[in-house]
N, C-alpha and C positions, 0 to 999 in steps of 0.2 A: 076467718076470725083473726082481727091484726093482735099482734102480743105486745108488749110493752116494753121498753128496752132500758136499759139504764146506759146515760152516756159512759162515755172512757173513762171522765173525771171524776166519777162519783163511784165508780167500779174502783179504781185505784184509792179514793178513799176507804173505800171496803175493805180493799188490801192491807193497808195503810192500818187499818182500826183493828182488823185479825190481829196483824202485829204487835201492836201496845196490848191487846188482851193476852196475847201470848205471852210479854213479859212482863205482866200485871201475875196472871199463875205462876210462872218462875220466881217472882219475890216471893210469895209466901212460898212455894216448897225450899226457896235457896236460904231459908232461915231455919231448916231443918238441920242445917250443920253446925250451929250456936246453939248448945243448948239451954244457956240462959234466956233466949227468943225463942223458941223451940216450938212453942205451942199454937199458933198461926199453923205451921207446917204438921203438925201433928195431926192438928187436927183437919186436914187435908188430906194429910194420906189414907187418915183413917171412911174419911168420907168417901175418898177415891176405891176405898180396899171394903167397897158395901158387905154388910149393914152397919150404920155407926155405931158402935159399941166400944169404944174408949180402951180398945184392945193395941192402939197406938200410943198411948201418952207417954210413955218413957220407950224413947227410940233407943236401938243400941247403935252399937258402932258402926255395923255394916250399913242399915239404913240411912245414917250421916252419910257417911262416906258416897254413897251411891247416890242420895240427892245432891251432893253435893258434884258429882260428874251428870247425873240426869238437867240438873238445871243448869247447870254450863254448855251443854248442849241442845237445849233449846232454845236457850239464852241464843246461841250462833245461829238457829235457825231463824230466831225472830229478826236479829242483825240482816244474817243473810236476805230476809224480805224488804229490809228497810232500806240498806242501803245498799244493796246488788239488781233485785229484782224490780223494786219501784222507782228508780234513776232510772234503767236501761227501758221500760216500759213507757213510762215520761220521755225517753229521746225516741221511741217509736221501735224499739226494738223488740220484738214482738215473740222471737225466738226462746228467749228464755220463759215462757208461759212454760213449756214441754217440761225443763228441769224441775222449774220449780213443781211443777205437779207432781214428777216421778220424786224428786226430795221427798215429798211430802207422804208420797204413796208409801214407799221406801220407810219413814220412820211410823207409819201407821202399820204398819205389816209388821216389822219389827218390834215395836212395842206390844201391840197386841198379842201376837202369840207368846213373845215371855211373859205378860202379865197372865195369861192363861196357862203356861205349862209351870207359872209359882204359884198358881193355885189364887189368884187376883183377879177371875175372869170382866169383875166388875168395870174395872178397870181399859178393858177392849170396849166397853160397852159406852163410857165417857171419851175415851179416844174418839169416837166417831163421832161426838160430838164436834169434838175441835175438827177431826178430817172434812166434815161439812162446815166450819167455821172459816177454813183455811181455804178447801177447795172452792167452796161456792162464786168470793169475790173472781177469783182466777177465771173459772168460770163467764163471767159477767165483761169479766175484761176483752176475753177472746173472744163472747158473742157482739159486745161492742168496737172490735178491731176489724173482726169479720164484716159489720154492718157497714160502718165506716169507710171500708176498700170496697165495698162493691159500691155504696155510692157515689164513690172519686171515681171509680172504674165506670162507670154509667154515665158521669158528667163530661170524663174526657173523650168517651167512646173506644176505652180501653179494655180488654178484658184482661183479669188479673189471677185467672185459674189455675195458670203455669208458671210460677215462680223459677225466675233464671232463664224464659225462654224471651227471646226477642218477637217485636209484635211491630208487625208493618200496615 
């Protein structure tokens, strides 16, 4: 059965498109700290914190405050994709796939269990969405990087299974 592959290019488009969705979400939660804009983000947390019932609409201080570090940090994460992991992937560097996955793994594991141990399990439940929104293009990248070296490795008559070993 052949499978279907997505080039490099379009997998990094992928990449590339996680990213702005990711800080497309951070603008409406980072309007959570203005409370005269307030309500875009309100009503977001409140979606996020299932079932909606409007048990968000006047956020207190701690919620400000903590969106207002939550989306500064995601804010970096989506940075970090843009302009660390998709330049260096673009120059063939292929190495940072691994971080960026364990980043990712890293704040999905963390987020998830405190939105579960503050009693916001819903919350792990939409994390996963973005975990597969995030992870997948990565994904697609490294099955199009992998596909990519073994075709060069085939046309030169090179194998390239042992990265750093010399091949005579």
């Amino acid at each position: 059965m052949k499978t279907t592959t997505i080039s490099l290019d379009r997998s990094l488009t992928l990449v590339r498109l996680s990213a702005y969705l990711l800080l497309f979400f951070v603008a409406i939660w980072f309007l959570a700290v203005f409370p005269a804009i307030d309500k875009p983000a309100s009503l977001l947390i409140d979606f996020l914190d299932w079932p909606v019932d409007s048990s968000h609409n006047v956020l207190s201080h701690e919620t400000r405050f903590l969106s207002g570090i939550g989306s500064g940090l995601l804010t970096a994460m989506a940075l970090y994709m843009l302009l660390v992991v998709i330049p260096e992937l673009e120059a063939g560097n292929f190495r940072v796939l691994k971080g960026a996955a364990i980043a990712t793994l890293g704040w999905y594991i963390v987020d998830s269990i405190g939105s579960c141990a503050s009693g916001a399990p819903s919350n792990a439940v939409f994390n996963t969405g973005f975990l597969i929104m995030l992870l997948t293009p990565l994904w697609f990248v490294a099955r199009a990087q992998k596909q990519f070296s073994s075709h060069q490795a085939s046309a030169t008559g090179v194998s390239n299974s042992q990265p750093g070993t010399s091949h005579h």
